[in-house]
Biopython code that builds the backbone (N, CA, C, O; Angstrom):
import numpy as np
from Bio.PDB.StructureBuilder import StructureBuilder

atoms = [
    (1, "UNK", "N", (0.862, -1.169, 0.000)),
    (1, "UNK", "CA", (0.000, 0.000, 0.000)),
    (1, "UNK", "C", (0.913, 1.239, 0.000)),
    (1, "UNK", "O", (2.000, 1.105, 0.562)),
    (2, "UNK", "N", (0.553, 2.675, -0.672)),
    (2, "UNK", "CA", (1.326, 3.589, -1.087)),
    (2, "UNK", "C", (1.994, 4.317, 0.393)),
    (2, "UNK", "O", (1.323, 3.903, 1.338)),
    (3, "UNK", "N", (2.422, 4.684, 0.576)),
    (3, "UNK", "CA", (2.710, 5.682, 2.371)),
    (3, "UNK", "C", (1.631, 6.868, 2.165)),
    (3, "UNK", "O", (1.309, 7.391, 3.232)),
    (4, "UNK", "N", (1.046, 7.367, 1.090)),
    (4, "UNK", "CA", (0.257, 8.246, 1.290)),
    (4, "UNK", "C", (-1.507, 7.924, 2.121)),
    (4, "UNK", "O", (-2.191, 8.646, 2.846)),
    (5, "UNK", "N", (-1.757, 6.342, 1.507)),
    (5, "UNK", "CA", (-2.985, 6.028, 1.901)),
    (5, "UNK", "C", (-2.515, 5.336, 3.691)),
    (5, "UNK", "O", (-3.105, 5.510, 4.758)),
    (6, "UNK", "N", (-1.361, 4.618, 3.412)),
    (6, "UNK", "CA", (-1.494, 4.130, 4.937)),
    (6, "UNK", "C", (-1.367, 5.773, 6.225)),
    (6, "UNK", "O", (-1.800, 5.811, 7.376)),
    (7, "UNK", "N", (-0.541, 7.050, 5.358)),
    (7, "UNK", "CA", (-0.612, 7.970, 6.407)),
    (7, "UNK", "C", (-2.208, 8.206, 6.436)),
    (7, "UNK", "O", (-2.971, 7.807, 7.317)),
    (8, "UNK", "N", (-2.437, 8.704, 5.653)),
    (8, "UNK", "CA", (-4.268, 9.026, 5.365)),
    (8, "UNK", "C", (-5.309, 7.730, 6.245)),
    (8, "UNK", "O", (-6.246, 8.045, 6.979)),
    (9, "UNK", "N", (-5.056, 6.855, 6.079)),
    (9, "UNK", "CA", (-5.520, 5.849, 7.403)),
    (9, "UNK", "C", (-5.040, 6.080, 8.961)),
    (9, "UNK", "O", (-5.764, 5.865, 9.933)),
    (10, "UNK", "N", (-3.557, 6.601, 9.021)),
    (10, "UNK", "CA", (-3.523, 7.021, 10.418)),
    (10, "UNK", "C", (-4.009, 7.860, 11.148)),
    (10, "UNK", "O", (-4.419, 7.836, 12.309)),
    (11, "UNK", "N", (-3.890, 9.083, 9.912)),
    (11, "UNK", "CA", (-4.782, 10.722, 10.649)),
    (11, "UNK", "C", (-6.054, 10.438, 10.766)),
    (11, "UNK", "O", (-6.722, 11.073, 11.582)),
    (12, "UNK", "N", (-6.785, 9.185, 9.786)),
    (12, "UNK", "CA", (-8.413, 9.518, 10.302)),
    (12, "UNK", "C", (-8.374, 8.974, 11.593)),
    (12, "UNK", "O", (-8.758, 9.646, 12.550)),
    (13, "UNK", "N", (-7.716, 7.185, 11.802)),
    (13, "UNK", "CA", (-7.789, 6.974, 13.266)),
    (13, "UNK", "C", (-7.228, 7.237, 14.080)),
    (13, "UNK", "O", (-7.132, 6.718, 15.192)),
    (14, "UNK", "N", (-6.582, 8.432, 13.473)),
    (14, "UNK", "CA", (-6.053, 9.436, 15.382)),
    (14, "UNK", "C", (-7.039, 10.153, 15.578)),
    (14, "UNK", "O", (-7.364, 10.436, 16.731)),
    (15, "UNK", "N", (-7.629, 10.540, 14.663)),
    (15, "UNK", "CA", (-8.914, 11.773, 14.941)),
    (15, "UNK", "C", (-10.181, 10.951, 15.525)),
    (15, "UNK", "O", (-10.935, 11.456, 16.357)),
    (16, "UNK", "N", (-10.306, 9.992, 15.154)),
    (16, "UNK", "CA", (-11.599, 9.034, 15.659)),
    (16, "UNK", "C", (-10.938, 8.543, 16.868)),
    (16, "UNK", "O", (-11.846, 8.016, 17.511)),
    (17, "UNK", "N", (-9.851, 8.432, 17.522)),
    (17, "UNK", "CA", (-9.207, 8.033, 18.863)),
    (17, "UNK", "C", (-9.391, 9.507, 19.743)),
    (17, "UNK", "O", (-9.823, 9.472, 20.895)),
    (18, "UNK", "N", (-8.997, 10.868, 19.043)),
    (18, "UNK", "CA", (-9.059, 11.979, 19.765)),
    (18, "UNK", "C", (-10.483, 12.243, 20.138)),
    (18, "UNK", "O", (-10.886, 12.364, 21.295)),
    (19, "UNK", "N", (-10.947, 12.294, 19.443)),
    (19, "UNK", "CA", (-12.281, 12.880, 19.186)),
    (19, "UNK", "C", (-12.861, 11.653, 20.618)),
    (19, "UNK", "O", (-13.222, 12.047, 21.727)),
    (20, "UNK", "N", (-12.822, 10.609, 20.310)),
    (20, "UNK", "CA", (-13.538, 9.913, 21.736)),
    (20, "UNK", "C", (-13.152, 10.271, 22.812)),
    (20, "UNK", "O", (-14.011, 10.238, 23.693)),
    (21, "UNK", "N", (-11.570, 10.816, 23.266)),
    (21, "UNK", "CA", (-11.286, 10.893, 24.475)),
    (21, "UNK", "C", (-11.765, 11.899, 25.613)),
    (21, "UNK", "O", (-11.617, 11.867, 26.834)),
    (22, "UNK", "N", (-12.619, 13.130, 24.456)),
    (22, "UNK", "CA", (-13.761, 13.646, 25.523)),
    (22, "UNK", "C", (-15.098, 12.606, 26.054)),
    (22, "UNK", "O", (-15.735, 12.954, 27.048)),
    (23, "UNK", "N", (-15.395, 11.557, 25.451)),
    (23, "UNK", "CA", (-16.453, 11.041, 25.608)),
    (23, "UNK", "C", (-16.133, 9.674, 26.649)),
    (23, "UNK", "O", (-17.024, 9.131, 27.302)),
    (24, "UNK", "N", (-14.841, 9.286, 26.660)),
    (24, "UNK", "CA", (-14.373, 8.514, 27.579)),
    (24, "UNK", "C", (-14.477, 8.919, 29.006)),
    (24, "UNK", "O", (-14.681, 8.105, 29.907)),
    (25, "UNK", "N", (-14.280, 10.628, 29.251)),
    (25, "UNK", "CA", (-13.997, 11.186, 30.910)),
    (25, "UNK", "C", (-13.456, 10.526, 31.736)),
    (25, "UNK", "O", (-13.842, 9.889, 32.716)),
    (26, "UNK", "N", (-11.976, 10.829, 31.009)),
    (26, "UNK", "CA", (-11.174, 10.487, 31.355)),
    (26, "UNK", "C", (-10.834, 8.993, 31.607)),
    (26, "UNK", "O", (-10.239, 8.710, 32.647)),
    (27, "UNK", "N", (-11.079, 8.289, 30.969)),
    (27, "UNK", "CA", (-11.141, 6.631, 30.643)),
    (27, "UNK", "C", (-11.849, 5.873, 31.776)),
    (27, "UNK", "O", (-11.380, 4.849, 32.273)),
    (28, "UNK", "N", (-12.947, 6.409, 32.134)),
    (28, "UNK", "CA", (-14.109, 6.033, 33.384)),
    (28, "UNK", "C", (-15.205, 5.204, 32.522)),
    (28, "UNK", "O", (-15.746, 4.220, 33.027)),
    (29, "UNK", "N", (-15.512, 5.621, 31.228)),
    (29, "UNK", "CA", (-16.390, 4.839, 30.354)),
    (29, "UNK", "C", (-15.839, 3.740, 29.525)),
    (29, "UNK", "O", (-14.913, 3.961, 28.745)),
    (30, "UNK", "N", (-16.272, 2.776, 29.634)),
    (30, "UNK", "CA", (-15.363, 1.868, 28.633)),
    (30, "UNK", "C", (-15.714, 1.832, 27.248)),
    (30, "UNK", "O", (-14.769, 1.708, 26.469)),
    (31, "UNK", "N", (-16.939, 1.917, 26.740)),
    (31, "UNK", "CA", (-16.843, 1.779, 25.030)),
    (31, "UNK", "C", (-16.007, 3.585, 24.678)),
    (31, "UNK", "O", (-15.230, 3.616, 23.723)),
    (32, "UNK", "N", (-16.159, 4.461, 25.200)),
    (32, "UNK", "CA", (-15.342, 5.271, 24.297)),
    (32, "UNK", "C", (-13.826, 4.860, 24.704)),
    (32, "UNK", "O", (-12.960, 4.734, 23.838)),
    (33, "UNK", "N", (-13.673, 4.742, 25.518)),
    (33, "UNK", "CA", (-11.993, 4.392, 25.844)),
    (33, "UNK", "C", (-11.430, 3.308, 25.294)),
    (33, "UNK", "O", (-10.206, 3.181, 25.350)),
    (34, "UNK", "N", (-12.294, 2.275, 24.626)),
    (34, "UNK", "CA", (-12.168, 1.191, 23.796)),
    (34, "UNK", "C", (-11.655, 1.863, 22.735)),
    (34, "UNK", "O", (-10.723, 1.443, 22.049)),
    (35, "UNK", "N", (-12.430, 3.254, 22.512)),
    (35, "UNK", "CA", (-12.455, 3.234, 20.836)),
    (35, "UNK", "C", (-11.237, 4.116, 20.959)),
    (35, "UNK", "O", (-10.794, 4.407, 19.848)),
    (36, "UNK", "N", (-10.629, 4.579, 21.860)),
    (36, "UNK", "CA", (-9.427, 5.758, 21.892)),
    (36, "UNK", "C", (-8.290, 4.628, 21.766)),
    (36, "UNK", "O", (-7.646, 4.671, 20.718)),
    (37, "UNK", "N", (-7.984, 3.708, 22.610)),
    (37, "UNK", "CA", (-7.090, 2.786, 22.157)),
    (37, "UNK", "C", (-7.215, 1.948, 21.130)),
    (37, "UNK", "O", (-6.263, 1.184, 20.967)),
    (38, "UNK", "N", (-8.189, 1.858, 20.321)),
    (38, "UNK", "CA", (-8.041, 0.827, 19.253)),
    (38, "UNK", "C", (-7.501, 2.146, 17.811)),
    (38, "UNK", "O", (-6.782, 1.960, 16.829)),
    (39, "UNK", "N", (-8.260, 3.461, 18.303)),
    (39, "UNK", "CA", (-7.969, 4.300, 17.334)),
    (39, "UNK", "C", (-6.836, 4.690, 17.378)),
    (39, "UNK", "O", (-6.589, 5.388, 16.394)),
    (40, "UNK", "N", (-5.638, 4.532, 18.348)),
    (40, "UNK", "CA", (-4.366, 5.112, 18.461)),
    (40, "UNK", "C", (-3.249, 4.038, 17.951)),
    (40, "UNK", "O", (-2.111, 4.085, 17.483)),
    (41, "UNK", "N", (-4.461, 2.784, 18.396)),
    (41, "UNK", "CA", (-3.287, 1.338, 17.705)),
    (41, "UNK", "C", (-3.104, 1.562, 16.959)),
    (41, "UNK", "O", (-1.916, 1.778, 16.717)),
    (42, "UNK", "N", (-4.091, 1.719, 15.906)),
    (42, "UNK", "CA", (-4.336, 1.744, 13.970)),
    (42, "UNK", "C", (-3.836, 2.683, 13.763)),
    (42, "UNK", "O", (-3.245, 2.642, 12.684)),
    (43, "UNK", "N", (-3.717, 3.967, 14.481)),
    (43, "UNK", "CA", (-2.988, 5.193, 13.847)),
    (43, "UNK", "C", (-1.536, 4.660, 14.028)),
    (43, "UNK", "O", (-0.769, 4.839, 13.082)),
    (44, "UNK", "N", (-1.097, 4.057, 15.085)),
    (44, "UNK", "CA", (0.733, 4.348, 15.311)),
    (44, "UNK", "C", (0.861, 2.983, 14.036)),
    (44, "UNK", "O", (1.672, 3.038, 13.111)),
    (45, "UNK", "N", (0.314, 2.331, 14.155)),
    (45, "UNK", "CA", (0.500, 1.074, 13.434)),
    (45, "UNK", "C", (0.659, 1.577, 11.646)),
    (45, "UNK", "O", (1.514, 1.031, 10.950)),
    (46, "UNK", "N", (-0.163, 2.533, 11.136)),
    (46, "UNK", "CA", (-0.003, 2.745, 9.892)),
    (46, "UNK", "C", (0.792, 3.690, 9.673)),
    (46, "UNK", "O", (1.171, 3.812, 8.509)),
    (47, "UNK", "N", (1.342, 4.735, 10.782)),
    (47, "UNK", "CA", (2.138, 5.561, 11.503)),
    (47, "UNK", "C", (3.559, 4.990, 10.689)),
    (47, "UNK", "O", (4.259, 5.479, 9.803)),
    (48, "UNK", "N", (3.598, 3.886, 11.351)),
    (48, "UNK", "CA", (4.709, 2.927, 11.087)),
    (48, "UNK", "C", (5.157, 2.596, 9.469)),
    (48, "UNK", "O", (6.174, 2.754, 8.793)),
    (49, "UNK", "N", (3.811, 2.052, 9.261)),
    (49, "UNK", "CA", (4.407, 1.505, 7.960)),
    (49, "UNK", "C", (4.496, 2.550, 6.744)),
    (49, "UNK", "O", (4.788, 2.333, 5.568)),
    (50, "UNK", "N", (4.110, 3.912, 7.472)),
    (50, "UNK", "CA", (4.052, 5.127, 6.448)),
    (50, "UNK", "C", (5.498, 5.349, 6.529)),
    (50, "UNK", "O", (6.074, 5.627, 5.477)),
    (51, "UNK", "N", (6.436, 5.239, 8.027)),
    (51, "UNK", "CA", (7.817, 5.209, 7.693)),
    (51, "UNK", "C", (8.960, 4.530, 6.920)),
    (51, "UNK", "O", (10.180, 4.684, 6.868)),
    (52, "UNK", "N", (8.219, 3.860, 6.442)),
    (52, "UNK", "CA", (9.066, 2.698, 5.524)),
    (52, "UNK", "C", (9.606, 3.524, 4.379)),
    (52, "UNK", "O", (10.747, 3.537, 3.917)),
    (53, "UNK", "N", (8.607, 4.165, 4.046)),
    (53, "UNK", "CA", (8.577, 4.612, 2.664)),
    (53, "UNK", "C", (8.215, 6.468, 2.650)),
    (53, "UNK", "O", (8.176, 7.070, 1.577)),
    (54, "UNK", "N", (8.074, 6.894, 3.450)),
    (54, "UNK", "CA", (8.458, 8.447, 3.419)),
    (54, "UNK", "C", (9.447, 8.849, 4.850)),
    (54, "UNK", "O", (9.585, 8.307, 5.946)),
    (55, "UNK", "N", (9.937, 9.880, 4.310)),
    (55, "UNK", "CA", (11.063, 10.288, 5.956)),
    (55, "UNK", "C", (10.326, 11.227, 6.920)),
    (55, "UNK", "O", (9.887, 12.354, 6.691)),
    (56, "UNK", "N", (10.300, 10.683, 7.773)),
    (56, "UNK", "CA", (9.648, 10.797, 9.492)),
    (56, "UNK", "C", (9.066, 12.579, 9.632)),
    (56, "UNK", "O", (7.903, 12.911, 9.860)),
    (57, "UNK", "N", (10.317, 13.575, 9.408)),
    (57, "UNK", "CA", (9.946, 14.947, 9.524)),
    (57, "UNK", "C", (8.835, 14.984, 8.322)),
    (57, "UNK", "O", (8.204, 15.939, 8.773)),
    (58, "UNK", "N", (8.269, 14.707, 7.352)),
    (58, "UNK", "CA", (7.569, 15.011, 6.525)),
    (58, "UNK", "C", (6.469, 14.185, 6.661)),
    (58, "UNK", "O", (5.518, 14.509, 5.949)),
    (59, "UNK", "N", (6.331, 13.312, 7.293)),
    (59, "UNK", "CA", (5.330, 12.399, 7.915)),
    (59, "UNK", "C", (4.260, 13.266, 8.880)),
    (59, "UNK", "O", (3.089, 13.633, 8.785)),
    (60, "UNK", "N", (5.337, 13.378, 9.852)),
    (60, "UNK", "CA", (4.639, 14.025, 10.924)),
    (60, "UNK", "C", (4.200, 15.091, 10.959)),
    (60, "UNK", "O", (3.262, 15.427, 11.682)),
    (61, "UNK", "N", (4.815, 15.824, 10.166)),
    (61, "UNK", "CA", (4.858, 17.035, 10.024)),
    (61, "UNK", "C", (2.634, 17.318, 9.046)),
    (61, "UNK", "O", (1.863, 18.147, 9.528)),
    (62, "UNK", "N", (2.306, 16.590, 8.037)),
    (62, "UNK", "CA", (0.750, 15.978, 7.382)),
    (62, "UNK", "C", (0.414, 15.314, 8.710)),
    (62, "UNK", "O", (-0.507, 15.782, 9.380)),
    (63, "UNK", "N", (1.052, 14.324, 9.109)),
    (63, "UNK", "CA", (-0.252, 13.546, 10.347)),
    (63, "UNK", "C", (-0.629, 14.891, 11.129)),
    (63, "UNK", "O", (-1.709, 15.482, 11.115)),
    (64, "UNK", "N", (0.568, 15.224, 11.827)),
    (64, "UNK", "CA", (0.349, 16.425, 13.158)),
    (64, "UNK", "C", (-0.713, 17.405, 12.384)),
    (64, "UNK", "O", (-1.873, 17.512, 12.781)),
    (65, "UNK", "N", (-0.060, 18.324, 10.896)),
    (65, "UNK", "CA", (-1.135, 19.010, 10.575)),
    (65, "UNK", "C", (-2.459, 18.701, 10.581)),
    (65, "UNK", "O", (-3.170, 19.142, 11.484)),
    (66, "UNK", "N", (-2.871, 18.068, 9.787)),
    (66, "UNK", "CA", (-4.329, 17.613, 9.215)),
    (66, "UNK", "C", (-4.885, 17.426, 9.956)),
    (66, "UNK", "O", (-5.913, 18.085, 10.109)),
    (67, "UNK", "N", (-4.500, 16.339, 10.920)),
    (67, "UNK", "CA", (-4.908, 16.034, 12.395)),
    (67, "UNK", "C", (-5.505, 17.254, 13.083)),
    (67, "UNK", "O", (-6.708, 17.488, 13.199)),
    (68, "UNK", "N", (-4.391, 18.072, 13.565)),
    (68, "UNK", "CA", (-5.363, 18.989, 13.925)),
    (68, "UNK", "C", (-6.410, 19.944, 13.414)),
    (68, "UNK", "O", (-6.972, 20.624, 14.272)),
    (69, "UNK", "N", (-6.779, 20.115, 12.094)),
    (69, "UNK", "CA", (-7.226, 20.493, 11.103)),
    (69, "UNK", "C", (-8.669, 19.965, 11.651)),
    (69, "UNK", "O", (-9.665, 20.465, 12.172)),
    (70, "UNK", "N", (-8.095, 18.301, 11.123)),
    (70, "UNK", "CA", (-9.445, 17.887, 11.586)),
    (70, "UNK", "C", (-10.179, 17.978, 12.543)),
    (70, "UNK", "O", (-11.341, 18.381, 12.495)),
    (71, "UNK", "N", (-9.446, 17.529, 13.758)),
    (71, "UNK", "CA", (-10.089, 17.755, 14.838)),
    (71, "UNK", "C", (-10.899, 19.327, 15.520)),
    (71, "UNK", "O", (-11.917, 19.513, 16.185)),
    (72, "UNK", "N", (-10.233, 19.901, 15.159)),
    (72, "UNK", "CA", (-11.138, 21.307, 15.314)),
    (72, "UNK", "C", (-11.638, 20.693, 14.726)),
    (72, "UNK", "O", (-11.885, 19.637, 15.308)),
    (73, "UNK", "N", (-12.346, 20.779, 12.793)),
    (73, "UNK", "CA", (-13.544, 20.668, 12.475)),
    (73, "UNK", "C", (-14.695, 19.294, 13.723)),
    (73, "UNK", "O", (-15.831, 19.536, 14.130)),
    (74, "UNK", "N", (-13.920, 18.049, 14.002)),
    (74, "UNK", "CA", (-14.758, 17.847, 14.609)),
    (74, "UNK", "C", (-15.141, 17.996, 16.039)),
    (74, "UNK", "O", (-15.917, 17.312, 16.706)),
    (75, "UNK", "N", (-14.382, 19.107, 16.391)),
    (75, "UNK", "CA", (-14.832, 19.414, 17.826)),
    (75, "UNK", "C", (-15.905, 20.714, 17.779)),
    (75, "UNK", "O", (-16.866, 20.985, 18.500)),
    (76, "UNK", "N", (-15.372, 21.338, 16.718)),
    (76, "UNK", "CA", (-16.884, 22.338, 16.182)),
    (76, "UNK", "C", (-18.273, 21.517, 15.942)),
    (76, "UNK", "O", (-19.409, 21.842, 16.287)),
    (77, "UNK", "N", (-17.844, 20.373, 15.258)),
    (77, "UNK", "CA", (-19.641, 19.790, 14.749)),
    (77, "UNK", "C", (-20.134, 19.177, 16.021)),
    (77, "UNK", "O", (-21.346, 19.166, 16.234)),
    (78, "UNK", "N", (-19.297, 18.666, 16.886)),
    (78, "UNK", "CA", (-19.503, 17.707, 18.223)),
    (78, "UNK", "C", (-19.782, 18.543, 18.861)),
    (78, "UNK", "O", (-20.998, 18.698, 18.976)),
    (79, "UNK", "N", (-18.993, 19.408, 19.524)),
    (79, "UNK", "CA", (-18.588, 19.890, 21.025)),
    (79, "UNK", "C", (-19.146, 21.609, 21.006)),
    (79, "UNK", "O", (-19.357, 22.349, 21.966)),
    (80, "UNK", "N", (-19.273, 21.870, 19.581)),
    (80, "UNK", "CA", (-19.868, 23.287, 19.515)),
    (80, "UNK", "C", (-18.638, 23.816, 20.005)),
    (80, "UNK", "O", (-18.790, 24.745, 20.799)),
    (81, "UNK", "N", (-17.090, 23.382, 19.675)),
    (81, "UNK", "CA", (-16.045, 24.278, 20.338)),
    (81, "UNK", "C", (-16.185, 25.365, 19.012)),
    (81, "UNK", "O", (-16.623, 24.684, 18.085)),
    (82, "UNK", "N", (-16.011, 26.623, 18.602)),
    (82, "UNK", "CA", (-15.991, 27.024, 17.709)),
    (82, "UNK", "C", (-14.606, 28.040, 17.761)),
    (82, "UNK", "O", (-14.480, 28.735, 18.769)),
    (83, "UNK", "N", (-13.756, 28.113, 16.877)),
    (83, "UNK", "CA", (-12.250, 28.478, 17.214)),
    (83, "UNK", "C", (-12.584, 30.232, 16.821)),
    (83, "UNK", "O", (-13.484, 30.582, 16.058)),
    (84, "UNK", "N", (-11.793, 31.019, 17.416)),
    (84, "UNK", "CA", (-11.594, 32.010, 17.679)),
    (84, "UNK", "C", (-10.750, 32.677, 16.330)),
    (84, "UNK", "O", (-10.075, 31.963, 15.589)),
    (85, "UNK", "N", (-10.872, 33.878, 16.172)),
    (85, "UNK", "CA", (-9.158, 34.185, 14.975)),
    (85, "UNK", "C", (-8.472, 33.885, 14.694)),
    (85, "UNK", "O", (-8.226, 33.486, 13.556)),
    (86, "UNK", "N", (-7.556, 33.945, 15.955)),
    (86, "UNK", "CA", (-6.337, 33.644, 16.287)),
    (86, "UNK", "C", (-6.028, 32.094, 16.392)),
    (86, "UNK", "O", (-4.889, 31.632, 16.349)),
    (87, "UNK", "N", (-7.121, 31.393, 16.527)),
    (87, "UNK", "CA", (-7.164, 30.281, 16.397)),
    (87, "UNK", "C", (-7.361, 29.541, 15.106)),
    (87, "UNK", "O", (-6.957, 28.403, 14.868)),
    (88, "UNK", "N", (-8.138, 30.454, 14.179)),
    (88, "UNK", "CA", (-8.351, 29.842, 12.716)),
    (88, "UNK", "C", (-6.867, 30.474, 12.047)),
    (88, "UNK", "O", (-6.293, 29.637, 11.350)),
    (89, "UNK", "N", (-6.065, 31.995, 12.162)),
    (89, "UNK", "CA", (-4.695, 32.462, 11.914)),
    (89, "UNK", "C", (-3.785, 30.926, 12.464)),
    (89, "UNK", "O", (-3.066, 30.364, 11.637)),
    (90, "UNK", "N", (-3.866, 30.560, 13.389)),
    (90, "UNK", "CA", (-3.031, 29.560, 13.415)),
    (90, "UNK", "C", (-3.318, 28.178, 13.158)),
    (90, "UNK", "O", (-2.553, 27.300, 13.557)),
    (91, "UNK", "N", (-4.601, 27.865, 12.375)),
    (91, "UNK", "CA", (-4.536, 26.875, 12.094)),
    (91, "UNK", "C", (-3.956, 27.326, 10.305)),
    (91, "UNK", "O", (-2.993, 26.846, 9.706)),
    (92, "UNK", "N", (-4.873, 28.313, 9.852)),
    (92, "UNK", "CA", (-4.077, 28.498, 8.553)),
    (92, "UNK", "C", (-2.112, 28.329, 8.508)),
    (92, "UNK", "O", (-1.475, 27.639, 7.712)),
    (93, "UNK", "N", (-1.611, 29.107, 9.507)),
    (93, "UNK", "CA", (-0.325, 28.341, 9.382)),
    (93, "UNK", "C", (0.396, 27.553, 9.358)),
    (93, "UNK", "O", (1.487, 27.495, 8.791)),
    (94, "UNK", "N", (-0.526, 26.304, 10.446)),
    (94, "UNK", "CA", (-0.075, 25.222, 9.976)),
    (94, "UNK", "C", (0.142, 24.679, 9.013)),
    (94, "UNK", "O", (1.146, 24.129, 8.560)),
    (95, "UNK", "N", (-1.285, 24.903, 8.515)),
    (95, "UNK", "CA", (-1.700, 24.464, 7.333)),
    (95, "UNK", "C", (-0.684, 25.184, 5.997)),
    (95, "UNK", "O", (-0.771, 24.569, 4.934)),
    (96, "UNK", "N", (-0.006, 26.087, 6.002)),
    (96, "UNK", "CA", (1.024, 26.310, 5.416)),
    (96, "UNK", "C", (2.427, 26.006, 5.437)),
    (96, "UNK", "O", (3.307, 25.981, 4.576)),
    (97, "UNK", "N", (2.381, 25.792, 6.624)),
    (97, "UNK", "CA", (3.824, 25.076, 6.585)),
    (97, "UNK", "C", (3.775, 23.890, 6.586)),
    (97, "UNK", "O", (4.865, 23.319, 6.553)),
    (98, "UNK", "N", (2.781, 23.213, 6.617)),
    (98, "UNK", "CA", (2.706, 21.982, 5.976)),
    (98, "UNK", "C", (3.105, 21.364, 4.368)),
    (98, "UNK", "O", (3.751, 20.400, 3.959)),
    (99, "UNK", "N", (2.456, 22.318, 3.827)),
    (99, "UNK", "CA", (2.478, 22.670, 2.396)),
    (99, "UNK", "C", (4.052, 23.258, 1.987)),
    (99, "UNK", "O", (4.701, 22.886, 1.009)),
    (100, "UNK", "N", (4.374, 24.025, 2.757)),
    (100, "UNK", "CA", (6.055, 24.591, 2.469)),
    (100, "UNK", "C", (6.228, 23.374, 2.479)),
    (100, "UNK", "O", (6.106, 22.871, 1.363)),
    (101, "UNK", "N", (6.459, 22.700, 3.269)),
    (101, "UNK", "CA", (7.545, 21.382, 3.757)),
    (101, "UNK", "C", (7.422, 19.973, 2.541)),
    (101, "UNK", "O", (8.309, 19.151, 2.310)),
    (102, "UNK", "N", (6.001, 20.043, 1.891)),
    (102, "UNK", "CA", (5.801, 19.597, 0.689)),
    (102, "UNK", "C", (5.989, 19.919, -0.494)),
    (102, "UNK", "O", (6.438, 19.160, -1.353)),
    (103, "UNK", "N", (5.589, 21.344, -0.701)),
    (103, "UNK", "CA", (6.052, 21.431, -2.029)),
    (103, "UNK", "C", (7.732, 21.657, -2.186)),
    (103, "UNK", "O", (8.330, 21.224, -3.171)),
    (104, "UNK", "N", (8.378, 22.355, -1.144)),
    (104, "UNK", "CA", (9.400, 23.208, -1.483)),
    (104, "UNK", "C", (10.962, 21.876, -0.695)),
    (104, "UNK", "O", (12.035, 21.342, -0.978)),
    (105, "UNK", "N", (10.421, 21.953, -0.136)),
    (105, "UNK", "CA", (11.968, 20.726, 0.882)),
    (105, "UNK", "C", (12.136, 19.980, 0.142)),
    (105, "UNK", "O", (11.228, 19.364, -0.416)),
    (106, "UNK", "N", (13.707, 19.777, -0.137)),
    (106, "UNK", "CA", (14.210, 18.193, -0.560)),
    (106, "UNK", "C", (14.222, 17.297, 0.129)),
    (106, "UNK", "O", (14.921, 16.337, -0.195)),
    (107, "UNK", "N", (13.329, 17.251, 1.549)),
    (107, "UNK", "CA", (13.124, 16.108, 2.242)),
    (107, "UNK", "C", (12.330, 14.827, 2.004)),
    (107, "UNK", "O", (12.382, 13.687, 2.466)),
    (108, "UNK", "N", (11.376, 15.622, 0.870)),
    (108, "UNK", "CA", (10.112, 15.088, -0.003)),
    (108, "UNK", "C", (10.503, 13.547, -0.674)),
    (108, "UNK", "O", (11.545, 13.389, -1.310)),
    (109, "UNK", "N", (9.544, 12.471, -0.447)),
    (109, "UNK", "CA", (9.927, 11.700, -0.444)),
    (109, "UNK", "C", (8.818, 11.204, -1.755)),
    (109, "UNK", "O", (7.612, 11.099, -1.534)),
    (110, "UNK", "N", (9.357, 10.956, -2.976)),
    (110, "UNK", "CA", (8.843, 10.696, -4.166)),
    (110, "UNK", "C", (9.011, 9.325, -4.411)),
    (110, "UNK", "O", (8.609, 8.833, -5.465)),
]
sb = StructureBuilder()
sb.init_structure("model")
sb.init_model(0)
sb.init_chain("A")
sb.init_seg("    ")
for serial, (resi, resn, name, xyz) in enumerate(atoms, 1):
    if name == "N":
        sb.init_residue(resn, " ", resi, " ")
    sb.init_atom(name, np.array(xyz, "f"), 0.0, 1.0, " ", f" {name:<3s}", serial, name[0])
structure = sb.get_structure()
């Protein structure tokens, strides 16, 4: 499988692991705390095999972004958290230096 789809399988099940760990409180409930560790297995696990085949700073660098990308969006549709300016200003930067680190670095792993 390509390193792009196994990373793209990790960020959704880190976000479906994050996203439960408000619903766990604090790992007192067991089906969400089920689903936070099975979602963190599958993330480190494809985590992994995304390192085989792309280099680690450029890995993490898309999981960490997107990830949090996502998760705001789903803590807005869930939790009604709704981010602030300064909070959408810094998610746009991430979200750019994410993109620097892709288009422009020879770290890029083709």
């Amino acid at each position: 499988m390509p390193g792009y789809l196994w990373l793209a399988i990790a960020i959704v099940a880190e976000v479906i692991g994050t996203s439960a760990l408000r619903a766990s409180e604090g790992f007192s409930r067991l089906w969400p705390s089920l689903v936070v560790v099975a979602g963190y297995g599958v993330a480190f696990y494809c985590l992994s095999m995304t390192l085989k085949s792309m280099p680690v700073g450029i890995v993490y660098a898309i999981w960490s972004g997107v990830g949090i990308v996502l998760i705001t969006l789903v803590a807005i549709v869930l939790y009604r958290q709704v981010p602030d300016l300064a909070a959408v200003a810094g998610l746009g930067l991430i979200v750019a230096g994410v993109a620097v680190l892709n288009l422009f670095s020879k770290m890029q792993a083709h």
